[in-house]
DSSP file (Angstrom, degrees, kcal/mol; ACC not computed):
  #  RESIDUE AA STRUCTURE BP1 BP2  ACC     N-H-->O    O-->H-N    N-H-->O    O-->H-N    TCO  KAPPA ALPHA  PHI   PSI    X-CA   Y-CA   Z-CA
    1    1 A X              0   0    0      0, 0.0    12,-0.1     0, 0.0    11,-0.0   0.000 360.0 360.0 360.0 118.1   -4.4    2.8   26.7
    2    2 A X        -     0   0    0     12,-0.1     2,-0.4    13,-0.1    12,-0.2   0.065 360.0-160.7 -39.5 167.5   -7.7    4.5   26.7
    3    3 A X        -     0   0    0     10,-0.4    10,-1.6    11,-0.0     9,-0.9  -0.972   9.1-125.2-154.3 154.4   -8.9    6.0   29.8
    4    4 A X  B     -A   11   0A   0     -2,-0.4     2,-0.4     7,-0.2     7,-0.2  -0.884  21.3-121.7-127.3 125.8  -12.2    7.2   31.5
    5    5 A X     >  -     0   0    0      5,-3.3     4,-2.4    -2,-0.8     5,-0.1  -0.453   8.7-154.9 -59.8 112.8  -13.1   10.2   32.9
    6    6 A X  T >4 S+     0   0    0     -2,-0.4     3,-0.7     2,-0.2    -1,-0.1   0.977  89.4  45.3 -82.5 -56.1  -14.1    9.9   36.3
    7    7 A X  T 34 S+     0   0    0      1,-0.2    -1,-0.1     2,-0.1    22,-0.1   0.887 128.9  23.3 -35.7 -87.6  -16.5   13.4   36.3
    8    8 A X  T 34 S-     0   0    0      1,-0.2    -1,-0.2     2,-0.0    -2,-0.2   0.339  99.9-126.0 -79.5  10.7  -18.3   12.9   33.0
    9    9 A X    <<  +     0   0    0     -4,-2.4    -1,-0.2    -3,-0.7    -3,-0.1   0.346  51.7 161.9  78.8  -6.0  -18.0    9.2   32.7
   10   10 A X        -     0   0    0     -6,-0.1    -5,-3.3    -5,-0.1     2,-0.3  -0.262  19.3-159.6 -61.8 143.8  -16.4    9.4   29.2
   11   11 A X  B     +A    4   0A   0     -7,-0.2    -7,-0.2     1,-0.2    -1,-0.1  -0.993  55.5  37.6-153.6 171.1  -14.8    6.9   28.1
   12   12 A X        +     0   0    0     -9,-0.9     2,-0.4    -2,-0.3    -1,-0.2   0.772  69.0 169.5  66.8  41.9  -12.1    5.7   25.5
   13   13 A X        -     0   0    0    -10,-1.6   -10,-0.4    -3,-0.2    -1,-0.2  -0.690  41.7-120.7 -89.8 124.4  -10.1    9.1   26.1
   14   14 A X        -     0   0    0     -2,-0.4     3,-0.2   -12,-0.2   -12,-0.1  -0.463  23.5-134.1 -57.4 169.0   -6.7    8.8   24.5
   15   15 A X  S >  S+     0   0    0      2,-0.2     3,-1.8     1,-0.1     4,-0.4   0.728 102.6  65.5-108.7 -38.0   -4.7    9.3   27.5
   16   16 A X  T 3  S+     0   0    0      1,-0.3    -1,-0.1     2,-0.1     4,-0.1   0.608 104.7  41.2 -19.7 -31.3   -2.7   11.6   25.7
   17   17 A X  T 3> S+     0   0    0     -3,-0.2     4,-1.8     2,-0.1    -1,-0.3  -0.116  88.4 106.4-118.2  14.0   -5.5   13.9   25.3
   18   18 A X  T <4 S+     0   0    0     -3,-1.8     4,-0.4     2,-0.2    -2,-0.1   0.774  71.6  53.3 -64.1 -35.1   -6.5   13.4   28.8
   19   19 A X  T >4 S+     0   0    0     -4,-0.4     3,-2.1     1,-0.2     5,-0.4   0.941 110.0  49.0 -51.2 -62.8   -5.5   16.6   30.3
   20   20 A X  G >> S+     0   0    0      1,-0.2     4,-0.6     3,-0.1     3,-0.6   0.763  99.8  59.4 -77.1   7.2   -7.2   18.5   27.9
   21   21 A X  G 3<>S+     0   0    0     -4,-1.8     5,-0.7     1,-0.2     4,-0.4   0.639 110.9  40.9 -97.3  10.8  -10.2   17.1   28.0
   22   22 A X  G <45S+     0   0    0     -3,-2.1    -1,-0.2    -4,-0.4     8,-0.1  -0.061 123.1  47.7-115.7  40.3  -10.7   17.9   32.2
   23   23 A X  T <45S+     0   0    0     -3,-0.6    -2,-0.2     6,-0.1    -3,-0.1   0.164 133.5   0.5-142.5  -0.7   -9.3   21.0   31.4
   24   24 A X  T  <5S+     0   0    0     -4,-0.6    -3,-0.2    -5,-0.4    -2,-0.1   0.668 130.5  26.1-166.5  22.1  -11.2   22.1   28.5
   25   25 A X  T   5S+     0   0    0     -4,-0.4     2,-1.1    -5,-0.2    -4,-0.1   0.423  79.9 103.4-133.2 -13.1  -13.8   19.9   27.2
   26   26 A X    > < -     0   0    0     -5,-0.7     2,-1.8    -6,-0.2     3,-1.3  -0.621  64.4-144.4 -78.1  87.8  -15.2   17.6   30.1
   27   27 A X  T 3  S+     0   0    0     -2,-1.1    20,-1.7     1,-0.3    -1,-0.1   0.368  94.7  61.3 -56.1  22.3  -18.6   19.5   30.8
   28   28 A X  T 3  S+     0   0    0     -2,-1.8     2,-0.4    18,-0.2    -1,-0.3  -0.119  76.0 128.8-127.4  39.9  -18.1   18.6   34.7
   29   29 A X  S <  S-     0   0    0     -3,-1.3    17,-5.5   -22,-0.1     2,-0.2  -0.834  70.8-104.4 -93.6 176.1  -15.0   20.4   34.9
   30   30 A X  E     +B   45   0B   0     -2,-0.4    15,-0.2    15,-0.3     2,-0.2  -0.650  47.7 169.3 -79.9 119.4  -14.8   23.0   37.6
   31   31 A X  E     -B   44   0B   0     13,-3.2    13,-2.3    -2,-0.2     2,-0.3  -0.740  23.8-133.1-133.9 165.6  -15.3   26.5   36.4
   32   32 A X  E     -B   43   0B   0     11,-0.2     2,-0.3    -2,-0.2    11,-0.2  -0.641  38.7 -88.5-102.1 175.7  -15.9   30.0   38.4
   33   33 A X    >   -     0   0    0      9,-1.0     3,-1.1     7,-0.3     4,-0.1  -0.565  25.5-123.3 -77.2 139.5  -18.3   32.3   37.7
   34   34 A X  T 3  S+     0   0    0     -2,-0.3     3,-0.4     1,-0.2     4,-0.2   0.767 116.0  57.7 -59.7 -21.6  -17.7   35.3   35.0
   35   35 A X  T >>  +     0   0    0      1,-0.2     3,-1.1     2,-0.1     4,-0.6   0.625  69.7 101.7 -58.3 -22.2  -18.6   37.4   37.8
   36   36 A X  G X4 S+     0   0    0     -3,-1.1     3,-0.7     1,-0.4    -1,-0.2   0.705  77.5  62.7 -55.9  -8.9  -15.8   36.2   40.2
   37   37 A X  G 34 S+     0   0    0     -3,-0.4    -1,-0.4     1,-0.2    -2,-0.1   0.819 109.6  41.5 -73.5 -50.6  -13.8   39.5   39.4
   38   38 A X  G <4 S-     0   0    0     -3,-1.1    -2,-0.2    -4,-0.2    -1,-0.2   0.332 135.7 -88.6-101.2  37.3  -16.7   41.3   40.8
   39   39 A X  S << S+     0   0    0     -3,-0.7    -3,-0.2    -4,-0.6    -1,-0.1  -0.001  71.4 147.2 122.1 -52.1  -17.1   38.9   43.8
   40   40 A X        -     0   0    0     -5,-0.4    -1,-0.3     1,-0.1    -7,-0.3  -0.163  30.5-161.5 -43.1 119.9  -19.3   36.3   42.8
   41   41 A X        +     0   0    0     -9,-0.1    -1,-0.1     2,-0.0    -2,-0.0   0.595  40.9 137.7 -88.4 -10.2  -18.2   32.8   44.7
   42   42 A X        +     0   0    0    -10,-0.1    -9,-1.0    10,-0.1     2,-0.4   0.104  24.6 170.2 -43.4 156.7  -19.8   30.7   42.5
   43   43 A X  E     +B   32   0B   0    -11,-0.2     2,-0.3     2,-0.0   -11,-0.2  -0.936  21.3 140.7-156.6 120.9  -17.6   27.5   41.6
   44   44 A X  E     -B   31   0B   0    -13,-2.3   -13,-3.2    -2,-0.4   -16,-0.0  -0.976  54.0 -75.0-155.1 179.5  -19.5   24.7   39.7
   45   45 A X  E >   -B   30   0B   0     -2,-0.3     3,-1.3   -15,-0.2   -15,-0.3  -0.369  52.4-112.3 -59.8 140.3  -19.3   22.0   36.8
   46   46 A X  G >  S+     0   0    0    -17,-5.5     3,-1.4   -20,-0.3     2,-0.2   0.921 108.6  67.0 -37.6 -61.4  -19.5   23.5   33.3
   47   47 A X  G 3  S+     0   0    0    -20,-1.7    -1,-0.2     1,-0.3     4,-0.1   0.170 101.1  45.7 -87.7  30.7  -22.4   22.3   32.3
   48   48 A X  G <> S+     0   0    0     -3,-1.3     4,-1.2    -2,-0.2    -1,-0.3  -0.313  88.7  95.6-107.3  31.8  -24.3   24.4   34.8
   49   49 A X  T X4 S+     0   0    0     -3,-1.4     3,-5.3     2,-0.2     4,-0.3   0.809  88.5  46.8 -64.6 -87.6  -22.0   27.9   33.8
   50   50 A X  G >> S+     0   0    0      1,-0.4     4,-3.6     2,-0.2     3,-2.5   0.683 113.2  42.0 -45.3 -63.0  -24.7   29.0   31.3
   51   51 A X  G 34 S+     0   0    0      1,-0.3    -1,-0.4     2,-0.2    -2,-0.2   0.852 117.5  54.9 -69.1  -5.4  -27.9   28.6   33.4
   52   52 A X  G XX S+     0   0    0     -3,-5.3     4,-1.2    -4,-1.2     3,-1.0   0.854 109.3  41.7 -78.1 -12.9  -25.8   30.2   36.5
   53   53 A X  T <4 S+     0   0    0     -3,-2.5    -1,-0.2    -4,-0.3    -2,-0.2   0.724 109.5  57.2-100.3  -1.3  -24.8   33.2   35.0
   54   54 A X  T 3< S+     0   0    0     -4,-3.6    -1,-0.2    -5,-0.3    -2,-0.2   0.431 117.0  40.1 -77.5  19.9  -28.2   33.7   33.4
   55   55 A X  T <4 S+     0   0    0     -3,-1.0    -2,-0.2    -5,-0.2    -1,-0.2   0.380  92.3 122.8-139.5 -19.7  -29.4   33.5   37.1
   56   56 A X     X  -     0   0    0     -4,-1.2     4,-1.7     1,-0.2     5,-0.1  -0.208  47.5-158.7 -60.0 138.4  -26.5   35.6   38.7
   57   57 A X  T  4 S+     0   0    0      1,-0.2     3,-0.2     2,-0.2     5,-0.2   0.975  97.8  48.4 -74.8 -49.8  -27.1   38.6   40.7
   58   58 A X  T >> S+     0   0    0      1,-0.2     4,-0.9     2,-0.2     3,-0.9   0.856 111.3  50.0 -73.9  -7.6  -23.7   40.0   40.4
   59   59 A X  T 34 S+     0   0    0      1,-0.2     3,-0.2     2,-0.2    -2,-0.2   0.913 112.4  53.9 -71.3 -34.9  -23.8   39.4   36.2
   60   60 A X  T 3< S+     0   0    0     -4,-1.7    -1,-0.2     1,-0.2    -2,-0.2   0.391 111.9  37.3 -88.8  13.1  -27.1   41.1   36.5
   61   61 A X  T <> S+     0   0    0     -3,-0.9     4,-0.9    -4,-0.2    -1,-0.2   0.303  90.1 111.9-131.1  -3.3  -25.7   44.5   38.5
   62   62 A X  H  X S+     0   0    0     -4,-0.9     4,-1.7    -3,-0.2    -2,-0.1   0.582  75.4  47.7 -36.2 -16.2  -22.4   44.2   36.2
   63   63 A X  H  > S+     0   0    0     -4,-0.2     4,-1.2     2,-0.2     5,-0.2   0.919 111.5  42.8 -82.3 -87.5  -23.3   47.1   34.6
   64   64 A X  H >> S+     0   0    0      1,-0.2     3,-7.4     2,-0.2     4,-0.8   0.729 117.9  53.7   5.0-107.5  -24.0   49.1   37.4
   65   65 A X  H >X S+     0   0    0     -4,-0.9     4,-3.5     1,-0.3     3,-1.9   0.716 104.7  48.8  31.5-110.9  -20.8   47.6   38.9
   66   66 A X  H 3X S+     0   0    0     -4,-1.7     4,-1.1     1,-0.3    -1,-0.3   0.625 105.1  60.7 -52.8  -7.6  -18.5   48.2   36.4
   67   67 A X  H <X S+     0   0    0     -3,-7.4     4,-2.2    -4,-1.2    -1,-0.3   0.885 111.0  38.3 -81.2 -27.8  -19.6   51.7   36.3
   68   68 A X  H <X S+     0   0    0     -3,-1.9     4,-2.5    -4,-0.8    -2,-0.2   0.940 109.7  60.2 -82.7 -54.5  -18.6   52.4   40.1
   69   69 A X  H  X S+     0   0    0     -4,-3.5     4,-1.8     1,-0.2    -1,-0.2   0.802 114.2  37.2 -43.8 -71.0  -15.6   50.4   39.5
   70   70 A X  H  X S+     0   0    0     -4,-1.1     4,-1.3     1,-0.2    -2,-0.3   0.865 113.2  55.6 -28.9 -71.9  -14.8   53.3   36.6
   71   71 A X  H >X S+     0   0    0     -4,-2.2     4,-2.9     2,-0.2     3,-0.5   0.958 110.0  45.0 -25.8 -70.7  -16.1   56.0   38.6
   72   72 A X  H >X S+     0   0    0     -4,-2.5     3,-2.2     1,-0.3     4,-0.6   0.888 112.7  50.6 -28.1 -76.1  -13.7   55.2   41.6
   73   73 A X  H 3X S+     0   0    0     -4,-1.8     4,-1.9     1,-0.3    -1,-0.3   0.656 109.6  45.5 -48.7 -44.2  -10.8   54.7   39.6
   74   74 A X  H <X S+     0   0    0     -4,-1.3     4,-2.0    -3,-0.5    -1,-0.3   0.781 118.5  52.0-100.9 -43.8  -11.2   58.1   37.6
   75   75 A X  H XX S+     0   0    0     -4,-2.9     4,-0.7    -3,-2.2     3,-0.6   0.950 109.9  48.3 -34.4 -78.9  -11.8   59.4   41.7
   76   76 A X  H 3X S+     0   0    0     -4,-0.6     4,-2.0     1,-0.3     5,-0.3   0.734 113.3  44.9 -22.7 -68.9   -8.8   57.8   42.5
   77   77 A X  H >X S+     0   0    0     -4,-1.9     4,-1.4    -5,-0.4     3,-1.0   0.986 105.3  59.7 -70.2 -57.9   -7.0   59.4   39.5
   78   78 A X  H <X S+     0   0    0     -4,-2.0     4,-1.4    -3,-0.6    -2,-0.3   0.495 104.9  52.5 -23.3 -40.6   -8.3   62.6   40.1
   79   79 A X  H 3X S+     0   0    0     -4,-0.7     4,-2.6     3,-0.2    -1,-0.3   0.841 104.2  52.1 -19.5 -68.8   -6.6   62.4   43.7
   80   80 A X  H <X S+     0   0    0     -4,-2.0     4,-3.9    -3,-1.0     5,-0.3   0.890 109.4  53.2 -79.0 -40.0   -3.3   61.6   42.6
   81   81 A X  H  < S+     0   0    0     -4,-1.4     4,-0.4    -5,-0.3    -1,-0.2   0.886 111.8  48.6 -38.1 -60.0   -3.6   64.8   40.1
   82   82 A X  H >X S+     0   0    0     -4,-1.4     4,-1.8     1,-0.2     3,-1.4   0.960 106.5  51.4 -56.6 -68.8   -4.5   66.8   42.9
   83   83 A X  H 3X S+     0   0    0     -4,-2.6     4,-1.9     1,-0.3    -2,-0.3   0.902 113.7  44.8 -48.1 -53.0   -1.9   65.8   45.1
   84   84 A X  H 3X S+     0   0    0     -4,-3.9     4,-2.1     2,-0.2    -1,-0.3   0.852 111.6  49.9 -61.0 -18.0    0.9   66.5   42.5
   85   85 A X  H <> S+     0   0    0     -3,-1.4     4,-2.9    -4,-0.4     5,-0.5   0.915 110.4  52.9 -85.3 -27.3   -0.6   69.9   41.4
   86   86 A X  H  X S+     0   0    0     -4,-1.8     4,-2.8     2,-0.2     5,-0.2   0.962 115.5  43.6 -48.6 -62.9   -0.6   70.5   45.5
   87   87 A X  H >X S+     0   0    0     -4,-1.9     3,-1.7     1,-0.3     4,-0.7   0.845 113.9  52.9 -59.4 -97.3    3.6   69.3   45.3
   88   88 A X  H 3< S+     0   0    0     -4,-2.1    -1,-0.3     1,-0.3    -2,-0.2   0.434 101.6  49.9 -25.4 -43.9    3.8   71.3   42.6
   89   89 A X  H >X>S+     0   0    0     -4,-2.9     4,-2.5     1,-0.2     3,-1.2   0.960 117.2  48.0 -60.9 -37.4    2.4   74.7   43.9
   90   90 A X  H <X5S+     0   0    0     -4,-2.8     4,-2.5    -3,-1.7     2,-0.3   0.941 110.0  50.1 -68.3 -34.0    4.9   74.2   46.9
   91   91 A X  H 3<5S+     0   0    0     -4,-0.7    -1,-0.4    -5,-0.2    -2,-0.1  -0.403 108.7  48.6 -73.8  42.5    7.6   73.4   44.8
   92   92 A X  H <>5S+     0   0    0     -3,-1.2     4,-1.4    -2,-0.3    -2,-0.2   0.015 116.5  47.5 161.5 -49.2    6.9   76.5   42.7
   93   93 A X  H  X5S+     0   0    0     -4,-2.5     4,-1.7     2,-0.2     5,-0.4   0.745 102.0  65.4 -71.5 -42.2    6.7   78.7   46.4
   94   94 A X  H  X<S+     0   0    0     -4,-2.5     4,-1.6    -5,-0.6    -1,-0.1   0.909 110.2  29.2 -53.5 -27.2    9.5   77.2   47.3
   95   95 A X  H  > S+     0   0    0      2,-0.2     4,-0.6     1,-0.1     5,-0.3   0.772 110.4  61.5-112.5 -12.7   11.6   78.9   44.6
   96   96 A X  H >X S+     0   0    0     -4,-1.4     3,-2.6     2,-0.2     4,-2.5   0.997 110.4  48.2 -43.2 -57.2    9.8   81.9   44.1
   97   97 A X  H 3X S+     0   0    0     -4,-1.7     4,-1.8     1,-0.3     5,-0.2   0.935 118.5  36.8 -46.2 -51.2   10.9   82.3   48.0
   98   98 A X  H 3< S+     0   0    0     -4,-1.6    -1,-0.3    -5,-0.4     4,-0.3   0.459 116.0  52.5 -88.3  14.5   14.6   81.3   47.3
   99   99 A X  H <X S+     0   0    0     -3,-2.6     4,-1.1    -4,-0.6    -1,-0.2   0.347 113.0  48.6-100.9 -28.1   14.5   83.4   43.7
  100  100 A X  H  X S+     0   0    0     -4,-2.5     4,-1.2    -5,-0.3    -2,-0.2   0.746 110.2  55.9 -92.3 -20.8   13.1   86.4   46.2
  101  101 A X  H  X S+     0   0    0     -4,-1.8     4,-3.3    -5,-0.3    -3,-0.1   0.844 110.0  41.2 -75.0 -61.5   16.2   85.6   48.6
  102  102 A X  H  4 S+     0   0    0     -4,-0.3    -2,-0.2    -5,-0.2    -1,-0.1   0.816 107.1  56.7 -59.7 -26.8   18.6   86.1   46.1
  103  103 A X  H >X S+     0   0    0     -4,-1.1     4,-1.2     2,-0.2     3,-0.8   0.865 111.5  49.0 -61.2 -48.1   17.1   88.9   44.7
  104  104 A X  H 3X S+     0   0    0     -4,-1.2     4,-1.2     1,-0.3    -2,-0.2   0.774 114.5  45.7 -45.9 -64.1   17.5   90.2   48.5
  105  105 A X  H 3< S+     0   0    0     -4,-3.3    -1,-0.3     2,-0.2    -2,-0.2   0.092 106.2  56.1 -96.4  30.3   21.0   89.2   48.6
  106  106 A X  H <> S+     0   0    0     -3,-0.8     4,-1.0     2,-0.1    -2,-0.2   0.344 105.0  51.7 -75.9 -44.3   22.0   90.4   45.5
  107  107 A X  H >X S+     0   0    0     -4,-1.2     4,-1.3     2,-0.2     3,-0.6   0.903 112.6  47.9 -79.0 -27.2   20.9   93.9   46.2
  108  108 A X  H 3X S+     0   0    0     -4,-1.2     4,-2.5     1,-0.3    -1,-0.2   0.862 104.7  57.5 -71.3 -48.0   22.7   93.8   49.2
  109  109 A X  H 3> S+     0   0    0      2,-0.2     4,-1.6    -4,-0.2    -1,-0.3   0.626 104.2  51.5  21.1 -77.2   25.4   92.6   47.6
  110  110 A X  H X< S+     0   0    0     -4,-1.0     3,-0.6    -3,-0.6     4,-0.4   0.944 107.9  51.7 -67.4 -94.3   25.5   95.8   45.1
  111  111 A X  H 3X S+     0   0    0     -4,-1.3     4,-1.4     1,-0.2    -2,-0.2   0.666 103.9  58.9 -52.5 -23.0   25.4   98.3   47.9
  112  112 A X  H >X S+     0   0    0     -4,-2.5     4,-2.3    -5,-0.2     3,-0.7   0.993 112.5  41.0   1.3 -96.6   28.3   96.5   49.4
  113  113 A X  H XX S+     0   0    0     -4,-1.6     3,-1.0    -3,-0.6     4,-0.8   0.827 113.3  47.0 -13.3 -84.6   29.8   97.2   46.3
  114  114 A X  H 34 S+     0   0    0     -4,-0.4    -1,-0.2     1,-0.3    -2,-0.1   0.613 110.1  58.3 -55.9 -36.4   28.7  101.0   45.7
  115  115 A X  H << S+     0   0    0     -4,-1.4    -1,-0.3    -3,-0.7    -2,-0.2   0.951 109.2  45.4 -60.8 -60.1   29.8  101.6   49.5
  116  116 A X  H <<        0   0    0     -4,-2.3    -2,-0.3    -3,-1.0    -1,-0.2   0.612 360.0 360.0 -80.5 -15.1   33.8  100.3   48.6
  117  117 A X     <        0   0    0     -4,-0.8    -1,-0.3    -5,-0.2    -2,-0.1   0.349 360.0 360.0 -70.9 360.0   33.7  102.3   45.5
């Protein structure tokens, strides 16, 4: 049996094909904004997408935007860098110290030795 779309009023829809067409053809389905990764709440029928994102603030600081977003992250990385070359140095003092320890008890070690001989 055919079927009618209650958003767009189409009607004669196989019902077979009824899912996809309110999920990818029905120009009143409910879409977000391409922005909505950077915030944007918009929520509307499809066939007002186009003229909202030619009127959206955040599509029109996306550039901007995505540069900070990229800055941060490279911050962010740059952090984590630091903080392992930080572990590292300490790990790196740590065995100088216990390489200088042995060294220490090694000579001691020897004149022990040199003494029983």
């Amino acid at each position: 049996l055919p079927v009618k779309c209650r958003s767009c009023f189409q009607e004669n829809i196989r019902r077979a094909t009824f899912s996809q067409h309110t999920q990818e053809i029905c120009p009143k389905r409910r879409v977000c904004c391409s922005a909505s990764n950077i915030q944007c709440q918009w929520d509307g029928p499809y066939d007002q997408f186009n003229r909202h994102v030619n009127e959206c603030p955040y599509e029109k600081i996306r550039p901007l935007l995505s540069k900070l977003i990229n800055d941060v992250a490279r911050l962010d990385l740059l952090s984590q860098l630091q903080k392992q070359n930080q572990d590292l140095e300490n790990n790196l003092q740590e065995l100088q110290d216990h390489m200088e320890q042995m060294k220490n008890e090694n000579e001691s070690l020897r004149e022990k030795l040199n003494e029983t001989e």
